[in-house]
C-alpha positions as protocol buffer text, in pm:
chain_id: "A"
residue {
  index: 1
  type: UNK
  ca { x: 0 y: 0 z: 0 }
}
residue {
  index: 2
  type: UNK
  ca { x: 123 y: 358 z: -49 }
}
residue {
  index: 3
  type: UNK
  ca { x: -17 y: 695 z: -24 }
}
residue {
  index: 4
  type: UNK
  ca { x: 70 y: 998 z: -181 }
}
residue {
  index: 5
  type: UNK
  ca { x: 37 y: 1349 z: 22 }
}
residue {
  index: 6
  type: UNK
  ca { x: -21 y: 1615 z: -195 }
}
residue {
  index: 7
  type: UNK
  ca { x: 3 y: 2010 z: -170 }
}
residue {
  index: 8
  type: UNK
  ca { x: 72 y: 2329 z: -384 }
}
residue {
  index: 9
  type: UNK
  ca { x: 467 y: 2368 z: -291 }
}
residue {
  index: 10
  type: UNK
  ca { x: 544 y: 2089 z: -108 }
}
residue {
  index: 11
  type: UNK
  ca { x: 718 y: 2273 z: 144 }
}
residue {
  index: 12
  type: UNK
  ca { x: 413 y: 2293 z: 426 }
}
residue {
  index: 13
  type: UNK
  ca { x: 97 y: 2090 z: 430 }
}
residue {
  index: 14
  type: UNK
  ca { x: 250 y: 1766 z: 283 }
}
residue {
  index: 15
  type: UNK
  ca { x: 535 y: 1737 z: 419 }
}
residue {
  index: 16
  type: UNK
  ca { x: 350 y: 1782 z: 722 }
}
residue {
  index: 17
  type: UNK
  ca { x: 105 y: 1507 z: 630 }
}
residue {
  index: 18
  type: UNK
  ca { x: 392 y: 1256 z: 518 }
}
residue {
  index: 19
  type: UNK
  ca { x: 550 y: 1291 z: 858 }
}
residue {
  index: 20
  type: UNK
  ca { x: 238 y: 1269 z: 1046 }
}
residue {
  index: 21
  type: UNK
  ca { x: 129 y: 956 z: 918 }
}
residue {
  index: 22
  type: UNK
  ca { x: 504 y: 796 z: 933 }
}
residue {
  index: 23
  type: UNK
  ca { x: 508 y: 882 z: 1302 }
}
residue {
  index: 24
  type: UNK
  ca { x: 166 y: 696 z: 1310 }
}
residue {
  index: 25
  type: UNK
  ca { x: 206 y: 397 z: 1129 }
}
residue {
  index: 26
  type: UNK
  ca { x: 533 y: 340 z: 1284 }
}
residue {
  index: 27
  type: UNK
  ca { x: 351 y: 355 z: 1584 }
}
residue {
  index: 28
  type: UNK
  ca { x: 94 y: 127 z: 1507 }
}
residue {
  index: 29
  type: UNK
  ca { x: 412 y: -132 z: 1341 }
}
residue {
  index: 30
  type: UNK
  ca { x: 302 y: -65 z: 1006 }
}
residue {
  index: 31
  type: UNK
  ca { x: 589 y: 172 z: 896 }
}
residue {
  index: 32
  type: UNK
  ca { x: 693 y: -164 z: 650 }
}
residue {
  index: 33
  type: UNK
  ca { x: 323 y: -220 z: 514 }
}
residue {
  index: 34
  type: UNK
  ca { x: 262 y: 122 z: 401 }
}
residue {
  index: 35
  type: UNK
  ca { x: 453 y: 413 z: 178 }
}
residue {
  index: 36
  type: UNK
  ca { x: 414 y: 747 z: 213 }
}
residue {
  index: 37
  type: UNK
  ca { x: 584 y: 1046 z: -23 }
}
residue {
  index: 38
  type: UNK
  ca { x: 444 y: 1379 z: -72 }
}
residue {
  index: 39
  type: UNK
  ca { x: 474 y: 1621 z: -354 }
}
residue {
  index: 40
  type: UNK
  ca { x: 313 y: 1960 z: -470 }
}
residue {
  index: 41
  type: UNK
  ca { x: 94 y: 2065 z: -748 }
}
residue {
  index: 42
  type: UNK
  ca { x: 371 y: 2330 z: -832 }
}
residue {
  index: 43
  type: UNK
  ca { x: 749 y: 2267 z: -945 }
}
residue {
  index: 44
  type: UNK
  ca { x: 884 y: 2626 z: -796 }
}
residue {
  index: 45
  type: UNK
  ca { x: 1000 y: 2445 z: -457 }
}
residue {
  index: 46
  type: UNK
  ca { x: 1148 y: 2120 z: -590 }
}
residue {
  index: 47
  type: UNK
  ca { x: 1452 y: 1998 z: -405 }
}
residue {
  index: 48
  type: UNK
  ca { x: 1369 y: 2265 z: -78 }
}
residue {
  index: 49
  type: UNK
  ca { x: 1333 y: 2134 z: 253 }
}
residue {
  index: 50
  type: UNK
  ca { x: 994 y: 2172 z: 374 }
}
residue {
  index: 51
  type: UNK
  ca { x: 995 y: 2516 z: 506 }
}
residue {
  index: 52
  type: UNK
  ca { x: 1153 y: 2615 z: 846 }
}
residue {
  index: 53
  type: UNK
  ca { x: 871 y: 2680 z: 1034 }
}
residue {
  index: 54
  type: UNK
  ca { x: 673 y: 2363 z: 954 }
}
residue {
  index: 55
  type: UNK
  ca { x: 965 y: 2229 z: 1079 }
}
residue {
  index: 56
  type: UNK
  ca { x: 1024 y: 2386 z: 1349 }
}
residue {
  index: 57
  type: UNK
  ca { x: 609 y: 2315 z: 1424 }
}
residue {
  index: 58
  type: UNK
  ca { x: 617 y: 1950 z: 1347 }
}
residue {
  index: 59
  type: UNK
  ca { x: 930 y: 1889 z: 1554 }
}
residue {
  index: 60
  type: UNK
  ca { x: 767 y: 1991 z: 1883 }
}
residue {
  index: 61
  type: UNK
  ca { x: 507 y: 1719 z: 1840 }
}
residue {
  index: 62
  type: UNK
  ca { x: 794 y: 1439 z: 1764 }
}
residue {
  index: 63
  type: UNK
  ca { x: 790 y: 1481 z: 1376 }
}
residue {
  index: 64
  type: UNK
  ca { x: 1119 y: 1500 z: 1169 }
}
residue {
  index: 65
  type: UNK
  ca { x: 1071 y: 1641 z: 844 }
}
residue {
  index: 66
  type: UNK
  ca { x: 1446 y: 1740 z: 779 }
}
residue {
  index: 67
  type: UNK
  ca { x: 1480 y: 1482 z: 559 }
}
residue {
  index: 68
  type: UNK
  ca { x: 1208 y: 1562 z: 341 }
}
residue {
  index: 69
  type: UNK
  ca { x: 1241 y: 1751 z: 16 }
}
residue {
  index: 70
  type: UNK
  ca { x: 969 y: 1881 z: -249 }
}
residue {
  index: 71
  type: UNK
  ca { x: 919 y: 1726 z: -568 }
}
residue {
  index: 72
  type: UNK
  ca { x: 616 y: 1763 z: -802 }
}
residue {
  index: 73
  type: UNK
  ca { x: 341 y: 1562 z: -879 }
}
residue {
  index: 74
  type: UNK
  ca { x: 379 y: 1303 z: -1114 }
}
residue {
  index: 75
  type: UNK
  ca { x: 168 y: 1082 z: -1408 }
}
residue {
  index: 76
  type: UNK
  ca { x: 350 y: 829 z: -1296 }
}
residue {
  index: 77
  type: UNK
  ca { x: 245 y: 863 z: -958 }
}
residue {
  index: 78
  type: UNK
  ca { x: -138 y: 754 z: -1031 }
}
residue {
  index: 79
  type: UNK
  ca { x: 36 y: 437 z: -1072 }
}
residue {
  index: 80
  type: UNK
  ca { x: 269 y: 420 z: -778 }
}
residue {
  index: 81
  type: UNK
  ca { x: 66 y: 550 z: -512 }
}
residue {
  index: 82
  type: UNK
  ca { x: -321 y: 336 z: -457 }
}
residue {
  index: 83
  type: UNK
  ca { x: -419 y: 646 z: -260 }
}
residue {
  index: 84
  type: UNK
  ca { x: -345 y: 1010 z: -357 }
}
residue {
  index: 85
  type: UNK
  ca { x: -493 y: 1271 z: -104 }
}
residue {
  index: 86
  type: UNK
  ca { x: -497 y: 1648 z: -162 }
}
residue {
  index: 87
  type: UNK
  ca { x: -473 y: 1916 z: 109 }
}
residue {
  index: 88
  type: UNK
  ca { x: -765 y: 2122 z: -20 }
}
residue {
  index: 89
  type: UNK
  ca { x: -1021 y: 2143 z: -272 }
}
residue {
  index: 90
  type: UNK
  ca { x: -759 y: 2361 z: -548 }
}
residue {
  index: 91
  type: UNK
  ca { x: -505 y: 2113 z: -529 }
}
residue {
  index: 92
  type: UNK
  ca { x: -739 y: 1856 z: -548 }
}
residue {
  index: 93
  type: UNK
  ca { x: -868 y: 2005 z: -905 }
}
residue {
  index: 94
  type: UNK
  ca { x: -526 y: 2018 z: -974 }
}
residue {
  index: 95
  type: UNK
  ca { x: -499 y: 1631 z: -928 }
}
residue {
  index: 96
  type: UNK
  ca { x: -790 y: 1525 z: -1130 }
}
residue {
  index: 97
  type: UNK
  ca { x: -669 y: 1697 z: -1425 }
}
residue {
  index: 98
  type: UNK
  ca { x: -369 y: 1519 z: -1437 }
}
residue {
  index: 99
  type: UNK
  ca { x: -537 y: 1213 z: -1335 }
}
residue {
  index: 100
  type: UNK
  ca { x: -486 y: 929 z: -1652 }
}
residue {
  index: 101
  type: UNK
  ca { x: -820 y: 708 z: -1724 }
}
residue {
  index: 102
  type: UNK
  ca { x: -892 y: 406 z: -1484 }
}
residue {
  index: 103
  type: UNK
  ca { x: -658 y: 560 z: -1214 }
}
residue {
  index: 104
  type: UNK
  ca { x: -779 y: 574 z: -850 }
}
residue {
  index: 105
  type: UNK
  ca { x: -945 y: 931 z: -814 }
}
residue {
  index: 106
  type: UNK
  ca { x: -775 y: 1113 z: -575 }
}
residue {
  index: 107
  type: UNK
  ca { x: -882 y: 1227 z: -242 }
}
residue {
  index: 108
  type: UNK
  ca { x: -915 y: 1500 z: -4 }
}
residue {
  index: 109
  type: UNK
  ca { x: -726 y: 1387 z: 332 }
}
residue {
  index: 110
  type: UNK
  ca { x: -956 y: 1567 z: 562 }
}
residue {
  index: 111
  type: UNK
  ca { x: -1211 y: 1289 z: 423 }
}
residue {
  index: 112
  type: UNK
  ca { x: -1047 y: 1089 z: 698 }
}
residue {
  index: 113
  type: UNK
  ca { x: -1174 y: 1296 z: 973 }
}
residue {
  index: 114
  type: UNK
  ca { x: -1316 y: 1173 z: 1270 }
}
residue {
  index: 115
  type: UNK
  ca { x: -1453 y: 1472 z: 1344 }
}
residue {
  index: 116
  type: UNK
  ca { x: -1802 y: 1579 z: 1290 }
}
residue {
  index: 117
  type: UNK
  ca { x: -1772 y: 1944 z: 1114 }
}
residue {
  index: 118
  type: UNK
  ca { x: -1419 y: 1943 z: 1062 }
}
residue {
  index: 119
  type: UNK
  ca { x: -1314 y: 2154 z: 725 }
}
residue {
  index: 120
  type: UNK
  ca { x: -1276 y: 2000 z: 409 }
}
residue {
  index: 121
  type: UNK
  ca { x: -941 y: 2147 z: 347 }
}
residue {
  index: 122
  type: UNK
  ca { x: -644 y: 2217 z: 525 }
}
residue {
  index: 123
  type: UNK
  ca { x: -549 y: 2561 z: 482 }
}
residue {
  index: 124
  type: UNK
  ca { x: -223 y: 2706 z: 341 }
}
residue {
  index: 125
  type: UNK
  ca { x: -57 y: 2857 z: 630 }
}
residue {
  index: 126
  type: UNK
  ca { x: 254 y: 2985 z: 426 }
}
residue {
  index: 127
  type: UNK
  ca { x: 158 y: 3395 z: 450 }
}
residue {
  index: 128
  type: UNK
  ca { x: 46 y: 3389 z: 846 }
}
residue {
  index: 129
  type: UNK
  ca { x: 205 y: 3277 z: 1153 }
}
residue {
  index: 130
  type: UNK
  ca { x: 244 y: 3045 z: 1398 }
}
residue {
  index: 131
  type: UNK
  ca { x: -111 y: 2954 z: 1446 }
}
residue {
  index: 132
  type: UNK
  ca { x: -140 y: 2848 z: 1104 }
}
residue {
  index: 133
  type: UNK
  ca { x: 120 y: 2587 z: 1133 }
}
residue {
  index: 134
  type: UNK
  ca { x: -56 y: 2460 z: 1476 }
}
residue {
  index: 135
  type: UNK
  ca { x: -387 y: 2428 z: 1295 }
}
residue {
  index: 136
  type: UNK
  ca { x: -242 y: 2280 z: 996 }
}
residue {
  index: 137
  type: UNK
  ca { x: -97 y: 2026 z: 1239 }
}
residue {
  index: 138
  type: UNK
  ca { x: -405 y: 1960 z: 1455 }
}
residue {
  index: 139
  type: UNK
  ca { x: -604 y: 1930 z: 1113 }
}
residue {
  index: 140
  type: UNK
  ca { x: -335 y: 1691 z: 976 }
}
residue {
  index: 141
  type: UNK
  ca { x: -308 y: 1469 z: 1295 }
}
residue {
  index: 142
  type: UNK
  ca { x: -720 y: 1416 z: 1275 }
}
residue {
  index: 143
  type: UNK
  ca { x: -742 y: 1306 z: 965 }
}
residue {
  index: 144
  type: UNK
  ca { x: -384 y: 1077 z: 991 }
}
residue {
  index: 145
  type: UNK
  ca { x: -549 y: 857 z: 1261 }
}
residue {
  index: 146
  type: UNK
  ca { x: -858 y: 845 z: 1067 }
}
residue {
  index: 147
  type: UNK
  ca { x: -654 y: 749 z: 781 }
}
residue {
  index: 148
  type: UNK
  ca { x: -414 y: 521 z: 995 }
}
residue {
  index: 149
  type: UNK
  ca { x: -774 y: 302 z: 1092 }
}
residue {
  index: 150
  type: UNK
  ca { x: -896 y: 374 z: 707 }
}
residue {
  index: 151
  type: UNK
  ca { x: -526 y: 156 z: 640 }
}
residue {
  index: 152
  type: UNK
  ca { x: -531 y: -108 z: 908 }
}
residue {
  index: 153
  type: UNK
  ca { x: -905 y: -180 z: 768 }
}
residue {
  index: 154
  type: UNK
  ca { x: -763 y: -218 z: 421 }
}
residue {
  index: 155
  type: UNK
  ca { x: -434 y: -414 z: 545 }
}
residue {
  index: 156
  type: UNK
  ca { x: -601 y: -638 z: 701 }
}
residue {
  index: 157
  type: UNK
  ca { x: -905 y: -705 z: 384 }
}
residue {
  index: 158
  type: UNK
  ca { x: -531 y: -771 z: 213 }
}
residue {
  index: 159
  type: UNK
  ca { x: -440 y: -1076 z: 440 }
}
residue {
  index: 160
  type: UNK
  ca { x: -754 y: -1236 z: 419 }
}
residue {
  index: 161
  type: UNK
  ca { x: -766 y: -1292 z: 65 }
}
């Protein structure tokens, strides 16, 4: 199984995303059963690291993303990846254009929140301050365990085949 976080830049939201669900599913002891890679919509931050103060954000709650660095979305990537989620609706309009016939449609990730009236997208929180990157992070660590159960569901419909 892998799953493909997607953003504009690829230096915030997905990065953000791909961490978060690392940190869960190596939690849960599926770190070897599932993939995760991000990219962006947009090709003007390939090769960055995600930006500092996602960082900086993500690493108080226990999640590297130093490692990380943007790349853009790919065709081939509707191959690779059995679930593709976008951070909000734009990006997500973005995917579906690009999307080749008889691919898996993509997704929005806050689908996977548990919940009730959450947003459906997780705002850009490049242009404000801190606060953005906190909500971006509580938003993102919703819908990751809702996605982490979403996973072990699906994982498990695998082995008893």
């Amino acid at each position: 199984m892998r799953v493909l976080m997607v953003c504009m830049g690829n230096i915030c939201r997905s990065p953000t995303a791909e961490g978060v669900l690392r940190q869960r599913l190596a939690a849960a002891g599926l770190a070897d059963a599932v993939g995760v890679d991000s990219a962006g919509t947009y090709s003007g931050h390939s090769g960055e690291a995600p930006d500092p103060r996602a960082q900086r954000h993500a690493r108080e709650r226990g999640v590297d993303l130093s490692r990380l660095r943007a790349r853009s979305v790919t065709a081939e990537d509707f191959q690779r990846f059995q679930l593709i989620l976008a951070m909000d609706g734009e990006n997500l309009r973005a995917l579906q254009r690009l999307q080749p016939a008889g691919a898996p449609p993509p997704r929005l990730l806050m689908s996977f929140s548990r919940r009730p009236g959450a947003p459906k997208d997780v705002p850009d929180p490049y242009y404000g301050g801190p606060q953005g990157f906190e909500q971006v992070l509580d938003l993102v660590e919703d819908a990751c365990d809702g996605l982490l159960i979403h996973l072990q569901t699906e994982l498990q419909g695998n082995f008893r085949r």
